[in-house]
TORMILO-641612 format. One record per atom (N, C-alpha, C, CB): atom name; chain; y, z, x; residue in one letter. Coordinates in steps of 0.001 Angstrom, whole numbers, plus 500000, padded with zeros to 6 digits. Atoms other than C-alpha are relative to their C-alpha. Glycine has a CB too. Layout:
BEGIN
atome | chaine | north | up | east | residu
CA | A | Y | Z | X | a
...
***
This chain:
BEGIN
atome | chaine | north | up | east | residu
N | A | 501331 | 500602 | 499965 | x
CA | A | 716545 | 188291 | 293262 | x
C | A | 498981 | 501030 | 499552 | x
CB | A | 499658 | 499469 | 501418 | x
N | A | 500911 | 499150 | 500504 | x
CA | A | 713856 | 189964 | 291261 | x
C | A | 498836 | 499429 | 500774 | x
CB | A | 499897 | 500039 | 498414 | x
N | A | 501602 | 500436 | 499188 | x
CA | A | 710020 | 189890 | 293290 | x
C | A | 499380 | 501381 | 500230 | x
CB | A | 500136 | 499084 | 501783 | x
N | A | 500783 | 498850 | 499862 | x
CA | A | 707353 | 192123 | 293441 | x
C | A | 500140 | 500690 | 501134 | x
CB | A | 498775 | 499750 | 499875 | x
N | A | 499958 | 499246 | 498460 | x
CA | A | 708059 | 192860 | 297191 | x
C | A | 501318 | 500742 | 499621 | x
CB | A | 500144 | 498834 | 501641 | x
N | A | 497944 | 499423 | 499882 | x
CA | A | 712047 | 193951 | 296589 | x
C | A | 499179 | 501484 | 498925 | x
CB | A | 502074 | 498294 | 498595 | x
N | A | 500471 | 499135 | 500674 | x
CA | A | 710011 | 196428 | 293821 | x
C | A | 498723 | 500540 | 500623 | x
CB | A | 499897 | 499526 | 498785 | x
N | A | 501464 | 499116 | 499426 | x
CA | A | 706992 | 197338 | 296381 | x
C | A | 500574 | 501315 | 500057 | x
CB | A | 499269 | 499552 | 501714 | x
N | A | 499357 | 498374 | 499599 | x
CA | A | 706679 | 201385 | 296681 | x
C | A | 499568 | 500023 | 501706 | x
CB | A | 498988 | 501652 | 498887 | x
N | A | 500103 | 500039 | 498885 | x
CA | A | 705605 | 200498 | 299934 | x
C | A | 501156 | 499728 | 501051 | x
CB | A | 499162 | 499310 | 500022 | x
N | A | 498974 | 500383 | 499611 | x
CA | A | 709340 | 199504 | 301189 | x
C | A | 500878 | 501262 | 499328 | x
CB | A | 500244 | 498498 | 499635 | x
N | A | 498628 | 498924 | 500371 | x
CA | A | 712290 | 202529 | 301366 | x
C | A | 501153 | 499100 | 499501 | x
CB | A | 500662 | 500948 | 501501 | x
N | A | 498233 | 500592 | 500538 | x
CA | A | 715881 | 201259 | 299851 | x
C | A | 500117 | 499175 | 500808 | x
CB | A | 501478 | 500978 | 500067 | x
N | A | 498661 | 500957 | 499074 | x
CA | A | 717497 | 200536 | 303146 | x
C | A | 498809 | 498346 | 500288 | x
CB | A | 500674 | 501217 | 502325 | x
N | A | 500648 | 501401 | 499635 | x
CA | A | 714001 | 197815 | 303645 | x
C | A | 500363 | 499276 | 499495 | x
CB | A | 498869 | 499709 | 499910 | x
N | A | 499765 | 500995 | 501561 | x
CA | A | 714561 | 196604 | 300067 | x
C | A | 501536 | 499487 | 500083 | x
CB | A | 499817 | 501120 | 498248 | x
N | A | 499048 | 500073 | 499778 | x
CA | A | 718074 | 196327 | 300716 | x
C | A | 500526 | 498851 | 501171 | x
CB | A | 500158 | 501161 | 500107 | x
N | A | 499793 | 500694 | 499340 | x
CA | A | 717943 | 194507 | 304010 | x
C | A | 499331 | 498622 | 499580 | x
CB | A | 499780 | 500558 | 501040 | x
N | A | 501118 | 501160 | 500570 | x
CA | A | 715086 | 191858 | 302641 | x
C | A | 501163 | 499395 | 498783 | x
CB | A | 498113 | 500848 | 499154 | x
N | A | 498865 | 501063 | 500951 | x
CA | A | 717707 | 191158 | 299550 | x
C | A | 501226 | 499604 | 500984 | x
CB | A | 500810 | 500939 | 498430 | x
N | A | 498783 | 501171 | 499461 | x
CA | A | 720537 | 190185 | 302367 | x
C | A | 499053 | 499078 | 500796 | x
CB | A | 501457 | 500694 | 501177 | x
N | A | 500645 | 500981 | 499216 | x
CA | A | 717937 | 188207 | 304333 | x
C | A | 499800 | 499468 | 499056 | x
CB | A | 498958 | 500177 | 500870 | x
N | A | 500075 | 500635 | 500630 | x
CA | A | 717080 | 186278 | 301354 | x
C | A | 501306 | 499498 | 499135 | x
CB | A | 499115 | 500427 | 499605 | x
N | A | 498793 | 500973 | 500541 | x
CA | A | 720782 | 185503 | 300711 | x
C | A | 500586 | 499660 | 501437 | x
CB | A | 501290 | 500826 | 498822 | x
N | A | 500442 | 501194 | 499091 | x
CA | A | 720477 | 183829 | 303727 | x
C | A | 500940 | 500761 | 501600 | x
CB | A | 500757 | 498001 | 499194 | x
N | A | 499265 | 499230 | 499326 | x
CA | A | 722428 | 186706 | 305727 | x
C | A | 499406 | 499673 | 501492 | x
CB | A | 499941 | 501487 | 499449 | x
N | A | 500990 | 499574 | 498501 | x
CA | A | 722098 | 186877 | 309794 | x
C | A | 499679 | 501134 | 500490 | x
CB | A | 500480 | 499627 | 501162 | x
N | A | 499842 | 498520 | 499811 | x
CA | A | 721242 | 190004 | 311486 | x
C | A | 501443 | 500267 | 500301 | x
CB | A | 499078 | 500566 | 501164 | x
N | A | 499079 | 499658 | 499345 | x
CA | A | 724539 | 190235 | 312883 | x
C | A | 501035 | 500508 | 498475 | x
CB | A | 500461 | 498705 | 501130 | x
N | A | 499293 | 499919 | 501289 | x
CA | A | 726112 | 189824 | 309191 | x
C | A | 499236 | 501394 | 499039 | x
CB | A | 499812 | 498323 | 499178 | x
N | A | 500077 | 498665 | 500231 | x
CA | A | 724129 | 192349 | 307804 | x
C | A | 500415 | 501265 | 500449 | x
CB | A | 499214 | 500110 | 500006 | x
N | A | 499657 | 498789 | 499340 | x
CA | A | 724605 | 194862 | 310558 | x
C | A | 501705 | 499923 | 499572 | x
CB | A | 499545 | 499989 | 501826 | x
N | A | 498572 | 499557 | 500592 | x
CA | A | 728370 | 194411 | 309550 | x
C | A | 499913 | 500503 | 498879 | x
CB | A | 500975 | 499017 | 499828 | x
N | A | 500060 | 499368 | 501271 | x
CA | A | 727502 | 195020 | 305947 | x
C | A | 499977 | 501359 | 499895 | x
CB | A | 499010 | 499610 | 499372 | x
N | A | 500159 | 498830 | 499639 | x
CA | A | 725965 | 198142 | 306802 | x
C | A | 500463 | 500490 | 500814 | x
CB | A | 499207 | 500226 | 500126 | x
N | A | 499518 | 498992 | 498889 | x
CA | A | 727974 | 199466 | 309391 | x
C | A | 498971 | 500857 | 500842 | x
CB | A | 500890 | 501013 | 499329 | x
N | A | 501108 | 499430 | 499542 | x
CA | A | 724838 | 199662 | 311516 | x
C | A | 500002 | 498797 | 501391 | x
CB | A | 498585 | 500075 | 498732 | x
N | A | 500411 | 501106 | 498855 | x
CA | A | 723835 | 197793 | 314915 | x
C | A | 498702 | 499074 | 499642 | x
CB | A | 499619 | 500825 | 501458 | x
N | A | 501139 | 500992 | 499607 | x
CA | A | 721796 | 194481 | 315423 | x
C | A | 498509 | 500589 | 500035 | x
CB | A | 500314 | 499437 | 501458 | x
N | A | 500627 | 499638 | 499549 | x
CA | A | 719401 | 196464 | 317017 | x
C | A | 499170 | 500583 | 499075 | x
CB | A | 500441 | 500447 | 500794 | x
N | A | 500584 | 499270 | 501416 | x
CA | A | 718954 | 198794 | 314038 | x
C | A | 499669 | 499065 | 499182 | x
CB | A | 500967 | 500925 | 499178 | x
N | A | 500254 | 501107 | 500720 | x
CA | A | 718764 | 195594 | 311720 | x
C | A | 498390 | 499444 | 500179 | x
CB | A | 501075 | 498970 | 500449 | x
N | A | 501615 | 500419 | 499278 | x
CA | A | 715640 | 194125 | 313876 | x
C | A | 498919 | 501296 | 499946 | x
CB | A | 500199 | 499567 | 501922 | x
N | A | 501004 | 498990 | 499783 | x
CA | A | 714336 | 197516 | 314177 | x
C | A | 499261 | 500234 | 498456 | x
CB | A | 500767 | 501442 | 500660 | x
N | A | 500706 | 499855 | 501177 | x
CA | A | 714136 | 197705 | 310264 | x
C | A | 498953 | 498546 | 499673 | x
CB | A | 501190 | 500285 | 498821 | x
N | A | 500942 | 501033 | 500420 | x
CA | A | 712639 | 194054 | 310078 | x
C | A | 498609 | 499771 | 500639 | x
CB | A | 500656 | 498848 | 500128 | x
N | A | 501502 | 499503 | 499553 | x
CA | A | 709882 | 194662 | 312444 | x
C | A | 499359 | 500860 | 499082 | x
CB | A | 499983 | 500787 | 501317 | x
N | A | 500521 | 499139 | 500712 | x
CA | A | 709083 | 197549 | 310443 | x
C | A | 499362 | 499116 | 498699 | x
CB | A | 501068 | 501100 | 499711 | x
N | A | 500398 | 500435 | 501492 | x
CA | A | 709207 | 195688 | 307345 | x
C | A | 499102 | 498674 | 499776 | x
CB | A | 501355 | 499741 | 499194 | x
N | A | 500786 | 500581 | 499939 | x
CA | A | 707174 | 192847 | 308868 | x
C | A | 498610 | 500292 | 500532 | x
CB | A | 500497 | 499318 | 500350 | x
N | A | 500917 | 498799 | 500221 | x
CA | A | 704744 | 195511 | 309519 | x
C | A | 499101 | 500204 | 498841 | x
CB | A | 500749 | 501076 | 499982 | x
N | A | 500454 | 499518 | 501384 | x
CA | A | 704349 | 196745 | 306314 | x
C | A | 499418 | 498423 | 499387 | x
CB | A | 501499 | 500819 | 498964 | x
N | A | 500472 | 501357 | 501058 | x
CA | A | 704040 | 193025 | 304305 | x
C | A | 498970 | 499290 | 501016 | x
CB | A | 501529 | 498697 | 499470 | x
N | A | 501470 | 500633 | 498929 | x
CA | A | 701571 | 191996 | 307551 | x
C | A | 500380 | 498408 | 500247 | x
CB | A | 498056 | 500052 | 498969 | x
N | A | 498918 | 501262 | 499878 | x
CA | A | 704219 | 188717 | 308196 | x
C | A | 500355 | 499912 | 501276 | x
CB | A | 501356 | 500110 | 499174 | x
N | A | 499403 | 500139 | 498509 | x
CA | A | 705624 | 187031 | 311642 | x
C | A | 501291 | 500129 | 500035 | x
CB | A | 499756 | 498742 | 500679 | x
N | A | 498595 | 499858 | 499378 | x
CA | A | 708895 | 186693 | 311346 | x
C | A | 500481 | 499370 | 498433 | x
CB | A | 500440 | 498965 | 501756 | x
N | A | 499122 | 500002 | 501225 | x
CA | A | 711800 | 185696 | 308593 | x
C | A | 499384 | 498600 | 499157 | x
CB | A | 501830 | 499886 | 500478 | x
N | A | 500755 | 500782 | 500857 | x
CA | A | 710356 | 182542 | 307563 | x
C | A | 499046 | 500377 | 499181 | x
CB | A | 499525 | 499235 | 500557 | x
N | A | 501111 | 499451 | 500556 | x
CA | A | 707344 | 184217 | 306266 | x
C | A | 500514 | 501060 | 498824 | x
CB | A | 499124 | 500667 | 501171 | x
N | A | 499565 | 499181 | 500664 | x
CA | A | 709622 | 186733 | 304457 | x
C | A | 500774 | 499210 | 498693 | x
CB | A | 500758 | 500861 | 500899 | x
N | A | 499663 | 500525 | 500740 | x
CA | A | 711452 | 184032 | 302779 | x
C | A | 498907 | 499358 | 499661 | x
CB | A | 500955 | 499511 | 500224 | x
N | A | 501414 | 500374 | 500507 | x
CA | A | 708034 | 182321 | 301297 | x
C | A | 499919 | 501348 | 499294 | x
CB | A | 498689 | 499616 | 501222 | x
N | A | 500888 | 498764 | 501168 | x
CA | A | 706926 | 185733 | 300097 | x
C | A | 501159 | 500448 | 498896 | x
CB | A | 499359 | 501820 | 501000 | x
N | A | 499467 | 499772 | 500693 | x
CA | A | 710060 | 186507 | 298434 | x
C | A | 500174 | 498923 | 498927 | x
CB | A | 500785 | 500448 | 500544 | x
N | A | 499326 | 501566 | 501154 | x
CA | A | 710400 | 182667 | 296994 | x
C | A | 498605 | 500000 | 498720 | x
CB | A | 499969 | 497671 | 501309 | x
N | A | 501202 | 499419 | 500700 | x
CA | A | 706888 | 183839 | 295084 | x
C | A | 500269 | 500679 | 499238 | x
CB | A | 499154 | 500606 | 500581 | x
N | A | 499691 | 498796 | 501047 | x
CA | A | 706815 | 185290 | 291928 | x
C | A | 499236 | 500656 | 499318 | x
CB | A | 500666 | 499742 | 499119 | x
***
């Protein structure tokens, strides 16, 4: 998925990285397997990253990514 957010300099890799498996429709739990990382860590990066884009929660993330 190409979008100006997946290319913000405001987002590190692993954000940009988690935001492209949440927009292929991943759960946290499925990511954290991807990455060989905990749940916990997963949420901890999406807070962050709903931080940064100023968003509530994953709905809002999918909308901004479905934008081009």
């Amino acid at each position: 998925m190409e979008n100006d957010i997946l290319n913000s300099s405001q987002l590190n890799r692993r954000q940009k990285e988690l935001l492209q498996m949440v927009s292929e429709g991943l759960s946290n739990k499925e990511i954290a397997e991807k990455l060989s990382i905990t749940e916990a860590t997963v949420k901890y990066h999406l807070r962050n990253i709903y931080a940064i884009l100023d968003i509530k929660n994953r709905k809002d993330i999918l909308a901004k990514l479905s934008k081009k």
